[in-house]
TORKOL-4160 file (C-alpha; in steps of 0.2 Angstrom, whole numbers, padded with zeros to 4 digits, m for minus):
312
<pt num="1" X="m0296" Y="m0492" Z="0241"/>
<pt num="2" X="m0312" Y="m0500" Z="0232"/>
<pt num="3" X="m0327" Y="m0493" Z="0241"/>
<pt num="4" X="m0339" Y="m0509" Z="0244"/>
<pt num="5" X="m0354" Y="m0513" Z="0236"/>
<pt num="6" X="m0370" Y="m0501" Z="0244"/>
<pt num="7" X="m0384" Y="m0515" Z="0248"/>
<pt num="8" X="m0402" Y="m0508" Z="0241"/>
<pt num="9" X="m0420" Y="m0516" Z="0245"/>
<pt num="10" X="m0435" Y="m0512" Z="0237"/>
<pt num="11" X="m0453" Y="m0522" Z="0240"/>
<pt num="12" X="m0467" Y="m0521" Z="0232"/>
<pt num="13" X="m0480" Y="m0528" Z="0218"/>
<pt num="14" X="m0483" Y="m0522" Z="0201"/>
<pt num="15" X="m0492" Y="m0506" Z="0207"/>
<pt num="16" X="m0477" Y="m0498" Z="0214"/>
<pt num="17" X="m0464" Y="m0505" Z="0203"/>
<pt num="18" X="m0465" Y="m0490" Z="0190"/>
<pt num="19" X="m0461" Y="m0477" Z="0207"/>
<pt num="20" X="m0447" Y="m0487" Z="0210"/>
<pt num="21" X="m0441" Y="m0484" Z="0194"/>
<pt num="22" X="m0441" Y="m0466" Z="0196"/>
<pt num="23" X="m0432" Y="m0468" Z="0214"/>
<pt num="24" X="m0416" Y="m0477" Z="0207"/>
<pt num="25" X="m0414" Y="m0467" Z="0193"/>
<pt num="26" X="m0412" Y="m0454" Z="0206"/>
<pt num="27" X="m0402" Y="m0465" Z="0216"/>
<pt num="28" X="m0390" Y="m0467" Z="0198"/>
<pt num="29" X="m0388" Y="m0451" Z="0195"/>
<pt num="30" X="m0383" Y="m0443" Z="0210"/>
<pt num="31" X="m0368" Y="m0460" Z="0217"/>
<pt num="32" X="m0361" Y="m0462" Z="0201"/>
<pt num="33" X="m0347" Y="m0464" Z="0212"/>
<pt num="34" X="m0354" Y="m0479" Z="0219"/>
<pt num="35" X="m0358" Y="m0496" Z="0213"/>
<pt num="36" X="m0377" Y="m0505" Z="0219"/>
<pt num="37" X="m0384" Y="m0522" Z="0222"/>
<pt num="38" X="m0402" Y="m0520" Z="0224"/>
<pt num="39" X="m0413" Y="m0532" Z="0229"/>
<pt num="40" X="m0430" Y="m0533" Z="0223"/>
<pt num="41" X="m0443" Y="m0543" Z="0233"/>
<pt num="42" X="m0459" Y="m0546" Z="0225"/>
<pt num="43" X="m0476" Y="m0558" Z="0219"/>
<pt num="44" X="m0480" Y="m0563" Z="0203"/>
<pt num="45" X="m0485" Y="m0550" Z="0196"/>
<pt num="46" X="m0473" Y="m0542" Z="0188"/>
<pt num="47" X="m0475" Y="m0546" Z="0170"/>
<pt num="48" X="m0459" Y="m0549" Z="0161"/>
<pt num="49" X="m0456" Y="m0533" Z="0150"/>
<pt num="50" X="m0456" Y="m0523" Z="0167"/>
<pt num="51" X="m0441" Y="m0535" Z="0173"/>
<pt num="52" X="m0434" Y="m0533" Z="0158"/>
<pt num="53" X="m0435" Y="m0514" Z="0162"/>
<pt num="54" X="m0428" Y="m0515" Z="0179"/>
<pt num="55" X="m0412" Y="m0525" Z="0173"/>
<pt num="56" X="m0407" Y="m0512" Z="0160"/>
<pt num="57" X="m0407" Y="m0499" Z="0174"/>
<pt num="58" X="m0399" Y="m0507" Z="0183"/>
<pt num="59" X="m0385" Y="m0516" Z="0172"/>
<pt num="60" X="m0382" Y="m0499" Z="0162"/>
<pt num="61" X="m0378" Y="m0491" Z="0179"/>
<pt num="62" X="m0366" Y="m0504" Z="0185"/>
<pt num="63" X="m0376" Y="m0512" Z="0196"/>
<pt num="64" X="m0383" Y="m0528" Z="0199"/>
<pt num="65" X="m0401" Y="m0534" Z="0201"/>
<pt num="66" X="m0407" Y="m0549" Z="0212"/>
<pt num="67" X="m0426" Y="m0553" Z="0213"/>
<pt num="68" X="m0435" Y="m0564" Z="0223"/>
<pt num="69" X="m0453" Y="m0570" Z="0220"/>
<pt num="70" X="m0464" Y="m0572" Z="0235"/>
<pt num="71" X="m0484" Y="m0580" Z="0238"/>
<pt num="72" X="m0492" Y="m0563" Z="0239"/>
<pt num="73" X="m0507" Y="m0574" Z="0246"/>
<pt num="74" X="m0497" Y="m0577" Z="0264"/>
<pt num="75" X="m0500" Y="m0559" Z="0267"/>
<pt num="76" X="m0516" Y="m0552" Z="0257"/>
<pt num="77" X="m0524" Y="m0555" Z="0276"/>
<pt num="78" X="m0514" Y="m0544" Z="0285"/>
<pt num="79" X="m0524" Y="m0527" Z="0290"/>
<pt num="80" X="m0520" Y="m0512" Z="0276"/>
<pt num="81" X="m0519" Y="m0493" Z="0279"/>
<pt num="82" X="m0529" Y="m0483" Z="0265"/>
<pt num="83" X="m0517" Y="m0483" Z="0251"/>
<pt num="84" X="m0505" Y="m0493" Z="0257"/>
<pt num="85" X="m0507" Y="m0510" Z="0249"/>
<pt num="86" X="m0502" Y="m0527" Z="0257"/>
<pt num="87" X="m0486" Y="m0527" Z="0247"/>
<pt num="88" X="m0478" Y="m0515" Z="0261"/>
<pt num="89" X="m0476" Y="m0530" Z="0272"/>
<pt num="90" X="m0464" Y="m0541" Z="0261"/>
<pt num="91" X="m0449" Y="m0530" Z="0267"/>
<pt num="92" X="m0453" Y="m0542" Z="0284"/>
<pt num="93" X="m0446" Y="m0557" Z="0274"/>
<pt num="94" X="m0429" Y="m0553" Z="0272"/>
<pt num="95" X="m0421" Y="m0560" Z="0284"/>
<pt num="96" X="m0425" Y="m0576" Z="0278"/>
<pt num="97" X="m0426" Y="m0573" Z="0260"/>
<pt num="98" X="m0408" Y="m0563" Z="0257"/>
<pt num="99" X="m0394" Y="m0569" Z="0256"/>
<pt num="100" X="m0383" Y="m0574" Z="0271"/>
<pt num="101" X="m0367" Y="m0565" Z="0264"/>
<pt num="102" X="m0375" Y="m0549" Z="0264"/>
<pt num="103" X="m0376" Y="m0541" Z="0281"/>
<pt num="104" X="m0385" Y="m0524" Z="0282"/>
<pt num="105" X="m0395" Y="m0516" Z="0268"/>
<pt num="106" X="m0404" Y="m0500" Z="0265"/>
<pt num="107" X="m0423" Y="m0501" Z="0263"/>
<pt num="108" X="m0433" Y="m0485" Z="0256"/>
<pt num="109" X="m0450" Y="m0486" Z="0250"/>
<pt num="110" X="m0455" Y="m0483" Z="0232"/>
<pt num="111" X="m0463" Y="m0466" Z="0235"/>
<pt num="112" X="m0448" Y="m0457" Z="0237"/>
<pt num="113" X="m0430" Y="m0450" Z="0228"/>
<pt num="114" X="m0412" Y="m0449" Z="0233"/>
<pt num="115" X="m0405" Y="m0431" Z="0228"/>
<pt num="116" X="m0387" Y="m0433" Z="0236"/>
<pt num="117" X="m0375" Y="m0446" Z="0242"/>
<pt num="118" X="m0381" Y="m0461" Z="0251"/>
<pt num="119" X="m0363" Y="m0468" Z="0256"/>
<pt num="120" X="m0363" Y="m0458" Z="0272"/>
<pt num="121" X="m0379" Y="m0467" Z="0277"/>
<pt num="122" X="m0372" Y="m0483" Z="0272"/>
<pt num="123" X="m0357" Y="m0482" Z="0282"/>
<pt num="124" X="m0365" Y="m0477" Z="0298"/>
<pt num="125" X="m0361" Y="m0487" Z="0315"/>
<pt num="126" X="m0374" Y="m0495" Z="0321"/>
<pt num="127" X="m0368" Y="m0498" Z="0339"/>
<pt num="128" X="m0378" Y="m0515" Z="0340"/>
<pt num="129" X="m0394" Y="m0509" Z="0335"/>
<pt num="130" X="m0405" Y="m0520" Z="0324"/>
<pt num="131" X="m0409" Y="m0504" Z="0312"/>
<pt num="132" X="m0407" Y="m0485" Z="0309"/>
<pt num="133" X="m0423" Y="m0474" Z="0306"/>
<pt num="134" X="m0429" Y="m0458" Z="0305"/>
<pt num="135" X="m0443" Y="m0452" Z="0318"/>
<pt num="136" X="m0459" Y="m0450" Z="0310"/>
<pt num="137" X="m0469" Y="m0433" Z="0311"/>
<pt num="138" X="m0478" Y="m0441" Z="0326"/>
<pt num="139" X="m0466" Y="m0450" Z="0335"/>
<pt num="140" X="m0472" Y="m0442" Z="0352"/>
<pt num="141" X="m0491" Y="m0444" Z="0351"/>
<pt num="142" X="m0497" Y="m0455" Z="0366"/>
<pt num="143" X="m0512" Y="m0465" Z="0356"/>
<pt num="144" X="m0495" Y="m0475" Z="0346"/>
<pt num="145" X="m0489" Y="m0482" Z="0364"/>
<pt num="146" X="m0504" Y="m0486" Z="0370"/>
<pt num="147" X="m0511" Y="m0495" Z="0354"/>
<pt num="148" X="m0493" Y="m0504" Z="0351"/>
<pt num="149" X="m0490" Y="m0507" Z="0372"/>
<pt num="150" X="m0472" Y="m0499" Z="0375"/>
<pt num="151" X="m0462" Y="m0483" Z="0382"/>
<pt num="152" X="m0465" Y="m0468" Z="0375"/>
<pt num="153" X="m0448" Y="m0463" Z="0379"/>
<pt num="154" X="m0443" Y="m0475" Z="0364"/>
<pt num="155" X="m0452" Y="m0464" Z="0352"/>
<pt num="156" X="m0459" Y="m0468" Z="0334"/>
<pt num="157" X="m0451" Y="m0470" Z="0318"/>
<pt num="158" X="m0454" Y="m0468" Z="0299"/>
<pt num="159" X="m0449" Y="m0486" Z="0292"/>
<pt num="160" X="m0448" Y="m0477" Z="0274"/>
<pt num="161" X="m0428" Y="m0475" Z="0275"/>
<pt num="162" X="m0422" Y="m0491" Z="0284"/>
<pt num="163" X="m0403" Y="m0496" Z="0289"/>
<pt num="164" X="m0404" Y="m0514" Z="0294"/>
<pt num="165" X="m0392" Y="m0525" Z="0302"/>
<pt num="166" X="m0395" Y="m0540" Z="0295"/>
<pt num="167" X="m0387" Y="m0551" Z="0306"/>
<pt num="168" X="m0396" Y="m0545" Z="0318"/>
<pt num="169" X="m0412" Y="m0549" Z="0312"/>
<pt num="170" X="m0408" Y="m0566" Z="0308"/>
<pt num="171" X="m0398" Y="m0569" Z="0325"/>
<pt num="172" X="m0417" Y="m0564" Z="0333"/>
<pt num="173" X="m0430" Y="m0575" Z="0319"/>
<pt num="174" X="m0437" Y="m0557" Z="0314"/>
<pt num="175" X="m0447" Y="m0563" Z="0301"/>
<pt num="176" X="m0453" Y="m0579" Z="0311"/>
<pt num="177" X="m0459" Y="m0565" Z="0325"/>
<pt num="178" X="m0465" Y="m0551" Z="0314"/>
<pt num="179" X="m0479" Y="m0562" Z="0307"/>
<pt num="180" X="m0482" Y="m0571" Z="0323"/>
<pt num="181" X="m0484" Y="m0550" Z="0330"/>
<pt num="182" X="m0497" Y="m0547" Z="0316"/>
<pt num="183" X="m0505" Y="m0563" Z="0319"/>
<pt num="184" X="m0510" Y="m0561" Z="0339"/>
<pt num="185" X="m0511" Y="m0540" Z="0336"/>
<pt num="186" X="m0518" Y="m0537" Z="0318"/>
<pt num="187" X="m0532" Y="m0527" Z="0326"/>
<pt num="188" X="m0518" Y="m0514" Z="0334"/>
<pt num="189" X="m0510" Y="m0513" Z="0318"/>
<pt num="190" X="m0512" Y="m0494" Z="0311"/>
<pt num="191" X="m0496" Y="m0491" Z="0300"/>
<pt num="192" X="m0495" Y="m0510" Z="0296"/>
<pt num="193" X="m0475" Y="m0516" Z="0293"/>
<pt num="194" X="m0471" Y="m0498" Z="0302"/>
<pt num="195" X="m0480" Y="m0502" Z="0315"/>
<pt num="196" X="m0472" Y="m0521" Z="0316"/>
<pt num="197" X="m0456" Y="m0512" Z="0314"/>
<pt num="198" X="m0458" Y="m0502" Z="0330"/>
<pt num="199" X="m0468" Y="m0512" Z="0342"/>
<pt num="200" X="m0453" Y="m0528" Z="0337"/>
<pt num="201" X="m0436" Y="m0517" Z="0338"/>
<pt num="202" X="m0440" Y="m0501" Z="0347"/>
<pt num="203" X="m0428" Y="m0502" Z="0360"/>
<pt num="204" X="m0413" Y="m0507" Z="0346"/>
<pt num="205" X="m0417" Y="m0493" Z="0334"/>
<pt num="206" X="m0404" Y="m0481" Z="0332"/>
<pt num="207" X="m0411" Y="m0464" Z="0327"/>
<pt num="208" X="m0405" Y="m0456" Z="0310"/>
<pt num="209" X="m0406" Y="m0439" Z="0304"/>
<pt num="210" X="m0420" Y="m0431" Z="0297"/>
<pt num="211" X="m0411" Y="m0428" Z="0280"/>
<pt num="212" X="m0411" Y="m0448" Z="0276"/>
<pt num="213" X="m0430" Y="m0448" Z="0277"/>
<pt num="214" X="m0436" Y="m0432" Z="0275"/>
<pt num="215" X="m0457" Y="m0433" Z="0277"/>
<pt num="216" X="m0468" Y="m0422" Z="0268"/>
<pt num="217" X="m0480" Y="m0425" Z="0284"/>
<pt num="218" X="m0466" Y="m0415" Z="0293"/>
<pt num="219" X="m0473" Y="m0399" Z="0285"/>
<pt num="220" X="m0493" Y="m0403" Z="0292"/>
<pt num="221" X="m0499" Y="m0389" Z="0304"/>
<pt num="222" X="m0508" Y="m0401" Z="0312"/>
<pt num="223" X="m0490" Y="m0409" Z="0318"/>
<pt num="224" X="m0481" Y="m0392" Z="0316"/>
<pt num="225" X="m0491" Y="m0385" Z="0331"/>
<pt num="226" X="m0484" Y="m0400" Z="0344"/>
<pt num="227" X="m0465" Y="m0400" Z="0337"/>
<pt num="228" X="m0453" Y="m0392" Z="0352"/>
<pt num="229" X="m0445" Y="m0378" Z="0345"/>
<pt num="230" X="m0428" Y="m0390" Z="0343"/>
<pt num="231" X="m0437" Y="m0403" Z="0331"/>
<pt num="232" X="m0444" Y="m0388" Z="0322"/>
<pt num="233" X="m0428" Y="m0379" Z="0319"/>
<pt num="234" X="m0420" Y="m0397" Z="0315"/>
<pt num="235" X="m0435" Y="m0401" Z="0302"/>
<pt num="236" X="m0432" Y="m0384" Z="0295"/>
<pt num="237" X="m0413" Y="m0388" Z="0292"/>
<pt num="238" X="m0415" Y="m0403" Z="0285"/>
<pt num="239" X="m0427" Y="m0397" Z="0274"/>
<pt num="240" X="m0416" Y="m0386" Z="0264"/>
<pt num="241" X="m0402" Y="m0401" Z="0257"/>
<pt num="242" X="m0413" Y="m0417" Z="0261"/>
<pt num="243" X="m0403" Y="m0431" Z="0253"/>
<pt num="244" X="m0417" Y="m0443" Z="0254"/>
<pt num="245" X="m0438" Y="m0436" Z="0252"/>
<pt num="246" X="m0450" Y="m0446" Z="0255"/>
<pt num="247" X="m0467" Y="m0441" Z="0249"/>
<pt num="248" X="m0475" Y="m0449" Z="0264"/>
<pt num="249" X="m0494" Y="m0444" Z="0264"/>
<pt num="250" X="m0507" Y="m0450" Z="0251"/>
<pt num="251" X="m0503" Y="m0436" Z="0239"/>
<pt num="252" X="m0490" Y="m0440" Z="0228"/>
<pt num="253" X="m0481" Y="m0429" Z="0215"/>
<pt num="254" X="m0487" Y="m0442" Z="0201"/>
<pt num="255" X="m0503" Y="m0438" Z="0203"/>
<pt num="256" X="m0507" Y="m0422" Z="0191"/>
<pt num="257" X="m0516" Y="m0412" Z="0206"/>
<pt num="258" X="m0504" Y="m0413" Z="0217"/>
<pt num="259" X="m0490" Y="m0402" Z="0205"/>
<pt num="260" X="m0487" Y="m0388" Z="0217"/>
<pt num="261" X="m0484" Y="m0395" Z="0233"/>
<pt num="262" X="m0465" Y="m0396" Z="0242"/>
<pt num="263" X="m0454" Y="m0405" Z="0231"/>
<pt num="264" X="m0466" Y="m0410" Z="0217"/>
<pt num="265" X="m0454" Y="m0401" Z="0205"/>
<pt num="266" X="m0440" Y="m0411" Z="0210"/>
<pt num="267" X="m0450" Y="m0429" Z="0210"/>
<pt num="268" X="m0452" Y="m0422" Z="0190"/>
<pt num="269" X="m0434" Y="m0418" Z="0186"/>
<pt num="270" X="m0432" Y="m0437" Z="0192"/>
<pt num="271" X="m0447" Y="m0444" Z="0184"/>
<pt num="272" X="m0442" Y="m0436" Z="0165"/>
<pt num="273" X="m0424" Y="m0443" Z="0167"/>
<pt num="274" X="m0430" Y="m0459" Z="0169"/>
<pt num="275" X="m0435" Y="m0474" Z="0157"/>
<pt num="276" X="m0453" Y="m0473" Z="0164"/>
<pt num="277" X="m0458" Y="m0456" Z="0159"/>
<pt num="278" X="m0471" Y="m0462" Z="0147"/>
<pt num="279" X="m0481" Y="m0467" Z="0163"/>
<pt num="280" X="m0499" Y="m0461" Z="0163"/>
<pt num="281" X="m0503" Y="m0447" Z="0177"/>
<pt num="282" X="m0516" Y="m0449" Z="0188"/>
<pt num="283" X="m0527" Y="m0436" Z="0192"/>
<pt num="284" X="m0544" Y="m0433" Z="0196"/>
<pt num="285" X="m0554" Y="m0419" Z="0185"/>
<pt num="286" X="m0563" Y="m0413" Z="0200"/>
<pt num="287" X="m0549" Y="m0410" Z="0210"/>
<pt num="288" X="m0540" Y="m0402" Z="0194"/>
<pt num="289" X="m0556" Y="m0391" Z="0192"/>
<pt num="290" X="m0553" Y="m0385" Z="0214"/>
<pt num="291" X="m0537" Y="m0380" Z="0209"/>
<pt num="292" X="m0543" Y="m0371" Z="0196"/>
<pt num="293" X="m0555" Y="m0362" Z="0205"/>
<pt num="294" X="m0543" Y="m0358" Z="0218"/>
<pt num="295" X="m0527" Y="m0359" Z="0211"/>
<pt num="296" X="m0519" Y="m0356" Z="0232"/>
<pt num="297" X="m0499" Y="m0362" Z="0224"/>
<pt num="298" X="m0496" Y="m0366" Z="0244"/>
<pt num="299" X="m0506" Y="m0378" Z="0251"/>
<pt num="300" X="m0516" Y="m0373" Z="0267"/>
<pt num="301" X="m0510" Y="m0386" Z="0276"/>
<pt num="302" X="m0494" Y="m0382" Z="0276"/>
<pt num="303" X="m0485" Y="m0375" Z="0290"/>
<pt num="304" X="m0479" Y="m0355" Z="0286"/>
<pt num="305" X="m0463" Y="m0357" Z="0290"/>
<pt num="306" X="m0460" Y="m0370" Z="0278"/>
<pt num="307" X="m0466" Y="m0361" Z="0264"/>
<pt num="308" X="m0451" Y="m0355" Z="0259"/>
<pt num="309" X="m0450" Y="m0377" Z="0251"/>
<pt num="310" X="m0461" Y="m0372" Z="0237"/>
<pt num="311" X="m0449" Y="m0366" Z="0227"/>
<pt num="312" X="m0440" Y="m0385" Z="0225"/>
């Protein structure tokens, strides 16, 4: 039996695209056994050698590339979240911008990589819900339901990994409601499109395990020290075969710095495979010049238990 065509989005601007690169290589190499359409929303920025880059990728893995172009002006307005750019909200289009013949599609964000099979996530029954997610490392924390004005017993989620129905969205106006939602509550907005995500669907969000989005932020004393000892041992479990790592806070393995933090190692076994290794590395000399000084291999604000990650 012919296994069907796994649905990828990706949004972003010409900032990101290069991180992308690096994420569907690792999407290539480890579902050779499966075939991709991914869908690539975007703004003009993208300059045309850089397409040209994406649809080799893509083609010499079997795969197919769709692209489409949207006025970045329509969201450069919207409220933004230290390094998180306003690209983030154009996954918020696509239920009016895809295609109507395709009916759910995986979402991830650029800052992450795929090391296992995604099928499994792909074929998940979503019982009626409007999406599948991953809670986020504070999905508890009271400030989020009072800022965003819903039940706590709904929780949080990551939008970094997203299953959505699109169907659903469509069937509801999502995009029509998500802009008018940042519209009336842009000053609420801490997380931007996350924060849309979860204040517009949180009771149709069907909760996915922690190895299709695993946060570095899961690792953070500061959230460590609140986990219930079931999320912990849950977060340790995932932790050891994560099929999907998302380098969630604003250090990111490109950046030089940041080489010996949990799965930096692995981020570089991706990021040497791929087409955009020549890609310059950021780093900052005086945060080079700290680690040289005090070469601590495992970052303080790591949770002990966890330490054990380092060697990925």
């Amino acid at each position: 039996m012919k296994k069907d065509v796994i649905h990828i989005l990706m949004a972003c601007d010409r900032n990101y695209a290069p991180f992308y690169g690096v994420l569907l290589t690792s999407l290539f190499i480890n579902n050779q056994g499966s075939q991709f359409h991914i869908h690539w929303i975007t703004d003009d920025t993208i300059p045309q050698k850089m397409k040209d880059k994406f649809i080799r990728l893509v083609s010499d893995n079997q795969s197919e590339l769709s692209m489409y172009e949207i006025d970045k002006s329509k969201v450069t307005d919207f409220p933004q979240y230290n390094h998180i750019n306003y690209a983030a909200y154009y996954n918020l289009k696509i239920a009016e911008i895809l295609p109507q013949d395709v009916h759910r599609i995986i979402y991830m964000d650029g800052d992450m990589i795929v090391d296992g099979d995604i099928r499994p996530l792909w074929e998940i029954d979503l019982k009626g819900n409007a999406c599948a997610m991953v809670l986020a490392p504070d999905w508890n924390k009271p400030y989020l339901f009072e800022r965003l004005g819903y039940d706590p017993k709904y929780g949080y989620y990551n939008n970094g990994t997203m299953l959505y129905d699109l169907d659903y969205l469509r069937e509801i106006h999502y995009s029509e409601k998500a802009l008018e939602y940042i519209n009336t509550a842009k000053h609420n907005l801490g997380m931007m499109d996350q924060d849309v995500a979860n204040a517009l669907l949180h009771t149709k969000i069907l909760r996915l395990p922690m190895q299709y989005n695993f946060q570095s932020k899961f690792l953070w004393k500061s959230y460590w020290v609140d986990h219930s000892e079931d999320f912990k041992k849950e977060i340790l479990e995932a932790a050891q075969h994560p099929i999907i790592i998302h380098y969630s806070d604003k250090r990111k393995p490109w950046q030089i710095e940041n080489r010996y933090r949990p799965y930096t190692k692995l981020w570089n076994k991706y990021y040497r495979k791929s087409t955009w290794r020549c890609l310059k590395r950021i780093g900052s000399i005086k945060d080079i010049a700290k680690r040289i000084l005090k070469p601590n291999k495992t970052k303080d604000n790591i949770a002990e238990e966890a330490i054990f990650l380092f060697k990925h």
